[in-house]
C-alpha positions in Angstrom: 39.4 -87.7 -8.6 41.3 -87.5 -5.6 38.5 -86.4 -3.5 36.0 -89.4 -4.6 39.0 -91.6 -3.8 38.9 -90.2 -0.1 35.1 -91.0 0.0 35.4 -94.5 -1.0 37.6 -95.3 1.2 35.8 -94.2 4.3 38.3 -93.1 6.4 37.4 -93.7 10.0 37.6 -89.9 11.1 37.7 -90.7 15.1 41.6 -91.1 13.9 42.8 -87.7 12.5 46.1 -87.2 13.0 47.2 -83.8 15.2 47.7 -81.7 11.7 45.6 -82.2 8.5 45.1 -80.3 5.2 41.0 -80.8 4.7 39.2 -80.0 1.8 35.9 -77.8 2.2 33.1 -79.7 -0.3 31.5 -76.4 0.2 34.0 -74.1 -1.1 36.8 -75.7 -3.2 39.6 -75.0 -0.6 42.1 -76.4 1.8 42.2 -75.7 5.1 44.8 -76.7 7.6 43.9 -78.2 10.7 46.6 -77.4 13.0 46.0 -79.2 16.3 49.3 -80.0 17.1 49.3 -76.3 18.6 48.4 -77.5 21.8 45.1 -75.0 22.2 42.8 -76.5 24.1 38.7 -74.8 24.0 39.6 -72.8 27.8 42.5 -70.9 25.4 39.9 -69.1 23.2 38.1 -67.4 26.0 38.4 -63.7 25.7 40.6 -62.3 28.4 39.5 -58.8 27.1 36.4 -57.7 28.4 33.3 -55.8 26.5 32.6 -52.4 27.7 29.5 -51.9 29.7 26.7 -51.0 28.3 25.6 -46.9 28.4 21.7 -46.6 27.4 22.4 -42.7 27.0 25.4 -43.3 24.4 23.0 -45.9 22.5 22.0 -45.0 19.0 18.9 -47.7 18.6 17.7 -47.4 22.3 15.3 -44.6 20.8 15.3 -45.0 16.9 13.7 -41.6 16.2 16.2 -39.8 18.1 18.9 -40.8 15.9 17.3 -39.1 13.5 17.3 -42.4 11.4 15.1 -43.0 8.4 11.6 -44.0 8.1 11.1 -47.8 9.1 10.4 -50.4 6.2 9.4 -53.0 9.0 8.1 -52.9 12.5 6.5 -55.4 15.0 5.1 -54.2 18.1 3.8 -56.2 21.3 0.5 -56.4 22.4 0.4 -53.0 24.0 1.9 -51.4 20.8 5.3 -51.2 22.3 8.0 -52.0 19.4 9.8 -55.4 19.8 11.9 -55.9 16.4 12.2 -52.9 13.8 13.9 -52.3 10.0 15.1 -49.4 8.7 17.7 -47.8 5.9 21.8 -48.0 7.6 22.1 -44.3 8.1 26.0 -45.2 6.7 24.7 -46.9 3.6 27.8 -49.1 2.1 26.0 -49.0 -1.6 24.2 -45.9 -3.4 20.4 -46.0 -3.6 19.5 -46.3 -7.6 18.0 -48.0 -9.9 20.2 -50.0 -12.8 24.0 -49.7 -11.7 25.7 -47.5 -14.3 28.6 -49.1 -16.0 31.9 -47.6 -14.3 34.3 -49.8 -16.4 37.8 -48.5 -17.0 40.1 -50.0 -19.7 39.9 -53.8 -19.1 38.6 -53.5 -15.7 35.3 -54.5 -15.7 33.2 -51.9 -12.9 29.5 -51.1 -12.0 28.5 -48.9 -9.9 26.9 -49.9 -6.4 24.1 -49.7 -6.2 21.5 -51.0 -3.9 19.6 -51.2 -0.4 21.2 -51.7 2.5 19.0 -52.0 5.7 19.4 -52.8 10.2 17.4 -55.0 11.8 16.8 -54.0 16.0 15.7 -55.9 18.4 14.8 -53.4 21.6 16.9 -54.7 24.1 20.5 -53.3 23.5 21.5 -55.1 26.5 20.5 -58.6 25.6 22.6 -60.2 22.5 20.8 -62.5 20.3 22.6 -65.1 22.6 20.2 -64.4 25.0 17.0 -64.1 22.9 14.5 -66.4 23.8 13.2 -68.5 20.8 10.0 -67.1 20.0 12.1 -63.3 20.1 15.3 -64.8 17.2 12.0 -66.1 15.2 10.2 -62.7 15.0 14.0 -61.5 14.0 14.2 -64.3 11.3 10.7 -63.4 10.3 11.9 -60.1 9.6 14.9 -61.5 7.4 12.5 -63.2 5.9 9.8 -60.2 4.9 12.2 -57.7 4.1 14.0 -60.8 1.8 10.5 -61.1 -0.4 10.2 -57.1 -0.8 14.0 -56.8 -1.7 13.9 -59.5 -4.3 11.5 -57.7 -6.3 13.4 -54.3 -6.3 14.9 -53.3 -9.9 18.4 -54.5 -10.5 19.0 -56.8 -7.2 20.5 -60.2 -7.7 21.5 -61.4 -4.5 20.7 -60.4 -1.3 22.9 -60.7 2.0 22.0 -61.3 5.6 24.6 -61.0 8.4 25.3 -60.1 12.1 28.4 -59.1 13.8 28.8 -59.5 17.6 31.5 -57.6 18.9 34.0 -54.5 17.7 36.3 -57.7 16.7 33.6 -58.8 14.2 33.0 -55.3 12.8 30.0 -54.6 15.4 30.7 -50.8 15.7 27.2 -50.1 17.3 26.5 -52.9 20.5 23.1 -52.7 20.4 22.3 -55.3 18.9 21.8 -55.5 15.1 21.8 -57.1 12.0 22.0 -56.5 8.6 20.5 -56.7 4.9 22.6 -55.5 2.1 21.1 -56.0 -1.5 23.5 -56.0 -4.5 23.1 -55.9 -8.7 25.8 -59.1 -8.9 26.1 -61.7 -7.7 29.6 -62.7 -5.6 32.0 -65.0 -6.9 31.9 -66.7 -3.6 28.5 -67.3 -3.8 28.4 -68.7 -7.3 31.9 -70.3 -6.3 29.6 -72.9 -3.6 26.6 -72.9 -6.2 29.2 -74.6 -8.9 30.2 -76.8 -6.6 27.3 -78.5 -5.8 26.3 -78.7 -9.6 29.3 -80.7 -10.0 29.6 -82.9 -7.4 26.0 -83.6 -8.4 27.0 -84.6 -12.1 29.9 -86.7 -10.9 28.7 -87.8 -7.7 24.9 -88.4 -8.4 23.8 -87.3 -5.1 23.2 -83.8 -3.3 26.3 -82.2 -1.8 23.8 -81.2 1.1 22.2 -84.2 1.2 25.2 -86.1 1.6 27.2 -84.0 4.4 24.0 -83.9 6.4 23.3 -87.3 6.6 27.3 -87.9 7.2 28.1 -85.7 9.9 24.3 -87.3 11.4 25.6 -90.6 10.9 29.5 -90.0 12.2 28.2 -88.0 15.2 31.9 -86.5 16.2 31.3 -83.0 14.6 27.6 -82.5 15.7 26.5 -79.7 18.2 23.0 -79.8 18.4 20.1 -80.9 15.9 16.6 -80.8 15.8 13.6 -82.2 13.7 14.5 -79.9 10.9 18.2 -78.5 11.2 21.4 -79.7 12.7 24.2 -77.7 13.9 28.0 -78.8 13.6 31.4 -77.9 13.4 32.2 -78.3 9.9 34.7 -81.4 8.7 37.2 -78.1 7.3 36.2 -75.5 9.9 37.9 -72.0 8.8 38.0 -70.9 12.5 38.0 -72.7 15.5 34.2 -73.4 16.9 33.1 -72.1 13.3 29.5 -73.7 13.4 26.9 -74.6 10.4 23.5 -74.7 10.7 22.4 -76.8 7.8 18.3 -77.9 7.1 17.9 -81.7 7.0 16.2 -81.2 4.0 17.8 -79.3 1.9 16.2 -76.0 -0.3 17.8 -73.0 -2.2 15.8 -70.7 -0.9 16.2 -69.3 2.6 13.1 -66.9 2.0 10.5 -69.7 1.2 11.2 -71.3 5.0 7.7 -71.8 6.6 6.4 -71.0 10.2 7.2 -74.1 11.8 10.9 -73.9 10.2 11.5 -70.6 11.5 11.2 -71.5 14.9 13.1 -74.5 14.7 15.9 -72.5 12.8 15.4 -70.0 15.9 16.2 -73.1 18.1 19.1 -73.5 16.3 20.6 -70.4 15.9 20.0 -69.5 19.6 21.6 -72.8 21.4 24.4 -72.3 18.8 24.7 -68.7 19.7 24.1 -69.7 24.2 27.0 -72.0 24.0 29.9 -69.8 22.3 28.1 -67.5 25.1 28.7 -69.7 27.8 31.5 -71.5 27.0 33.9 -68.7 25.5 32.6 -66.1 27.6 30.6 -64.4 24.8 33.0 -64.0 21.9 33.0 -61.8 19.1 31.7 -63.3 16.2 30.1 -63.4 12.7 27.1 -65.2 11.2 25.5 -64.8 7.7 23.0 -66.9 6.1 24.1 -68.0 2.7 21.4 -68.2 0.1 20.7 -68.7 -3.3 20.6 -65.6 -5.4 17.3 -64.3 -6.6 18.4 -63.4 -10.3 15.7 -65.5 -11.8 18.0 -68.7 -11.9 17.1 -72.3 -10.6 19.6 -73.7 -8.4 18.5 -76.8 -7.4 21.3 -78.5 -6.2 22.5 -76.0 -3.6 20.7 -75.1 -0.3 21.0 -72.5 1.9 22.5 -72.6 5.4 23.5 -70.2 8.5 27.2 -69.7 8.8 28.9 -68.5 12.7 32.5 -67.7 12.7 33.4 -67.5 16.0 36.5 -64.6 16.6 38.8 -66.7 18.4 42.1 -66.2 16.5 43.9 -64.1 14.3 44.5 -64.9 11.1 48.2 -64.0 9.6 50.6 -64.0 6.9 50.2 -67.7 6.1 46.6 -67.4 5.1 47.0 -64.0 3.4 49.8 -65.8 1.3 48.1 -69.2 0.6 44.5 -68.9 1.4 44.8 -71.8 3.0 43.1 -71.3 6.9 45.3 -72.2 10.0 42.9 -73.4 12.8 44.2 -74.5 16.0 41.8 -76.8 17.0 39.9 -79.7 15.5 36.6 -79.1 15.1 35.6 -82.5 16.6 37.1 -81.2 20.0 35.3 -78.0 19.1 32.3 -79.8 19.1 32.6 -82.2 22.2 33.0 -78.5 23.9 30.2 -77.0 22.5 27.9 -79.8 23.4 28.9 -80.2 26.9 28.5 -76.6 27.7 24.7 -77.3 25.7 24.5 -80.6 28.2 25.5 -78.4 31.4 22.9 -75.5 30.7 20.3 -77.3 29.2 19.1 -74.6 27.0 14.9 -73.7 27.5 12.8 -71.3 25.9 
């Protein structure tokens, strides 16, 4: 196979040439690394600026005036102040239900949608989770985490998504910010897509997909942003954007919701220096993350783990793409990287 034949011969990557077609191990697709451009990292700064934050026009500065729903979660501070809350999206993209009805018209296989769809608030609608200290992003993972084991046990779910959008370029129509849990009765082809993957490089390979990017990218040290004793973050080998990160556990496990204590806060670590240096270095871009998972639909899936995904906003994405599916990105994620550490090195990142 053409892609064991690139392994094998253990291509020195310090010499990749200005444009590249890469294939993503993860996802069983090209992507086009288009350096050649001539962007350098000061190009993807926003020269558009955010609008300034308005407490009065702000929907989750005071939860029970918006009239919201009841909260399934809340933590509060030591003098019963709330710090990090969950409750239903008042603008619910799936119908509340039990079993999804079967919506299926002539050969067009339909259910409907039905499931639970939840925000996650932190107080502070002035501070993005960029500026989070550690021990606030883990209270916000642990409440990923709690609502995750009481939504897995809800009739008719099968996979369960977490993600955050930064900016109204990202699809962040409120700024206070938020995240997101969104429950469905299927699971998504992208998902299973990833899942399949692994299971077969596993057969053919006899190693762990996860096992074996991890300790490459460790080893090759060009696409690395940060690590620490449990996760490392890095610029993946066939980025989709440009400073798309990936926050990937050194030991790989399926299951984001069985994390313990002490790998919360290191995946807090993580997720927060990631988050400081597009902060710092692009001026606080609009971006995505979501943390990819493996299903809860009573499967085993041993061979895959789970892993926290940022897509940066930096470019628009045009015809090309929309025609091939195959991602222009105008700048290598090595340089990516070198960027994103130095602005990590210059700031020195503390709790």
């Amino acid at each position: 196979m053409e892609i064991e034949l690139l392994w094998s011969q253990k291509i020195n990557m310090k010499d990749h040439e200005d444009a590249q077609l890469r294939y993503d191990l993860f996802r069983g697709r090209w992507v086009l690394i288009a350096a050649a451009r001539g962007k350098k990292p000061s190009d993807f700064i926003k020269q558009d600026k955010k609008e300034p934050y308005e407490e009065q026009k702000d929907l989750f500065a005071d939860p029970e005036k918006s009239l919201k729903e009841p909260d399934t979660l809340i933590y509060k501070d030591e003098n019963g102040e709330w710090t990090t809350r969950v409750f239903p999206n008042k603008f619910p993209v799936v119908a509340s239900g039990g079993d999804p009805s079967d919506l299926s018209v002539g050969p067009y296989p339909t259910l409907a949608a039905t499931g639970t769809h939840e925000v996650v608030v932190t107080r502070d609608g002035r501070r993005t989770f960029a500026l989070l200290k550690e021990e606030e992003l883990a209270e916000v993972i642990d409440a990923y985490q709690e609502r995750y084991l009481a939504m897995m046990r809800l009739r008719s779910v099968r996979s369960i998504t977490i993600f955050h959008n930064h900016g109204k370029g990202a699809g962040g129509t409120i700024a206070h910010p938020h995240s997101q849990i969104l429950t469905l009765p299927v699971v998504s082809s992208t998902v299973m897509h990833e899942i399949t993957t692994a299971e077969n490089y596993k057969l053919q390979a006899g190693v762990h997909l996860f096992e074996v990017i991890g300790e490459y990218e460790l080893e090759a040290n060009e696409r690395i942003v940060y690590e620490n004793d449990d996760y490392i973050v890095y610029c993946p080998y066939a980025s989709r954007r440009a400073f798309e990160m990936r926050i990937l556990p050194k030991k790989p496990s399926p299951y984001f919701e069985r994390i313990t204590v002490s790998e919360k806060m290191a995946l807090a670590d993580a997720l927060r220096t990631a988050l400081k240096a597009l902060y710092d270095g692009l001026d606080d871009p609009d971006y995505n993350y979501y943390i990819r998972t493996a299903p809860c639909n009573g499967q085993t899936y041993e061979e895959f783990s789970y892993y926290v995904e940022i897509l940066p906003r930096t470019h628009i994405q045009a015809g090309f793409e929309a025609a091939t599916d195959i991602d222009i990105v105008p700048l290598a994620p090595e340089d990516a990287a070198k960027f994103l550490r130095d602005v990590i090195g210059k700031n020195a990142y503390t709790s």
